[in-house]
N, C-alpha and C positions, 0 to 999 in steps of 0.2 A: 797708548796701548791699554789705557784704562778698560778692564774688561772685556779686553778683547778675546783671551783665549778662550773666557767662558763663552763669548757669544758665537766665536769659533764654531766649538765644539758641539756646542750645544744644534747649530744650525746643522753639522756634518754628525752627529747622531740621531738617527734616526730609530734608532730601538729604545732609546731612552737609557741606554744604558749605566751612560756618565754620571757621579753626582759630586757637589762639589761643595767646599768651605773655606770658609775664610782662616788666613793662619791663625787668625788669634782664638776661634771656636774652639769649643768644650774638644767638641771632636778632634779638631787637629790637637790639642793640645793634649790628648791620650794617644796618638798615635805616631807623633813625632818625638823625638829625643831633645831636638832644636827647634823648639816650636817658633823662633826669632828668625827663621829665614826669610830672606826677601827675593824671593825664585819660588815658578811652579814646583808642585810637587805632587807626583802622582802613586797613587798605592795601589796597587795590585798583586794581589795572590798573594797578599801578606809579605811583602817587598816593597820599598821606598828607593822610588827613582826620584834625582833631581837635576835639576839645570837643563843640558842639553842631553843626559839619558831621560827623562821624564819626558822632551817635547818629539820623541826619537819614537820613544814606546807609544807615545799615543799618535803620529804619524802613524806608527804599525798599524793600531788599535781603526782609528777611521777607515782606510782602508784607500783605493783606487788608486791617483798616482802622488798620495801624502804618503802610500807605504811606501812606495819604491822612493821618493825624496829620502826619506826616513832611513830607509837601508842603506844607501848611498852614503849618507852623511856619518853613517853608524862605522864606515872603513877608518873612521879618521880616528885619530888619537882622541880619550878623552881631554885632555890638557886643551888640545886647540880648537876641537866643539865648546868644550864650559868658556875658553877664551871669549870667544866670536859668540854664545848667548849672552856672558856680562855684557861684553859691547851693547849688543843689541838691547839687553834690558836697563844701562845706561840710558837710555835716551826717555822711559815710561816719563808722564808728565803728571806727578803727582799734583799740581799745582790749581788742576780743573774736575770739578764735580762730575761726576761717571752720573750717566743714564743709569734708571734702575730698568734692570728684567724684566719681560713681561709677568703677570702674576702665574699665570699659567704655567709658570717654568718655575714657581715656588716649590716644589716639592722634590726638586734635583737638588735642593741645598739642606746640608747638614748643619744644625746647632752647633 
């Protein structure tokens, strides 16, 4: 899943709206508390979602039938949506070099 969310998003934003950073950046690193997590994390409206509310809100965010998965999934308890994202982010495969972004997609990313 090595960069996958960004390449995600990035393809299903089309206003450009998204912008994105790495946890260990300046940025994240004044906007987080815990700037050591290892999970998405999205900020909006001066709000920090994480885990499976962060992949929930930006289902909303994209919009078509990633909202309605998104709301769907949003019925469930948190406890066993964050459950079922660790699973799932258990399996990222740290171990192989990520493709870099096109360069034209450089200015969606924060310092």
């Amino acid at each position: 899943m090595c960069l996958g969310w960004v390449r995600f998003l990035i393809q299903k934003d089309s206003k450009g709206e998204f912008y994105f950073s790495d946890l260990s950046s300046q940025t994240a690193q004044k906007l987080l508390l815990d700037p050591k997590r290892d999970t998405v994390v999205l900020w909006k409206e001066g709000k920090i979602h994480i885990k499976s509310e962060a992949a929930i809100e930006l289902g909303k965010l994209i919009g078509g039938p990633w909202s309605l998965l998104a709301k769907s999934i949003g019925i469930l308890p948190k406890q066993w949506r964050d459950w079922v994202y660790d699973r799932i982010a258990s399996h990222r495969d740290f171990g192989h070099s990520c493709e870099l972004l096109p360069i034209e997609q450089k200015w969606r990313f924060l310092a």
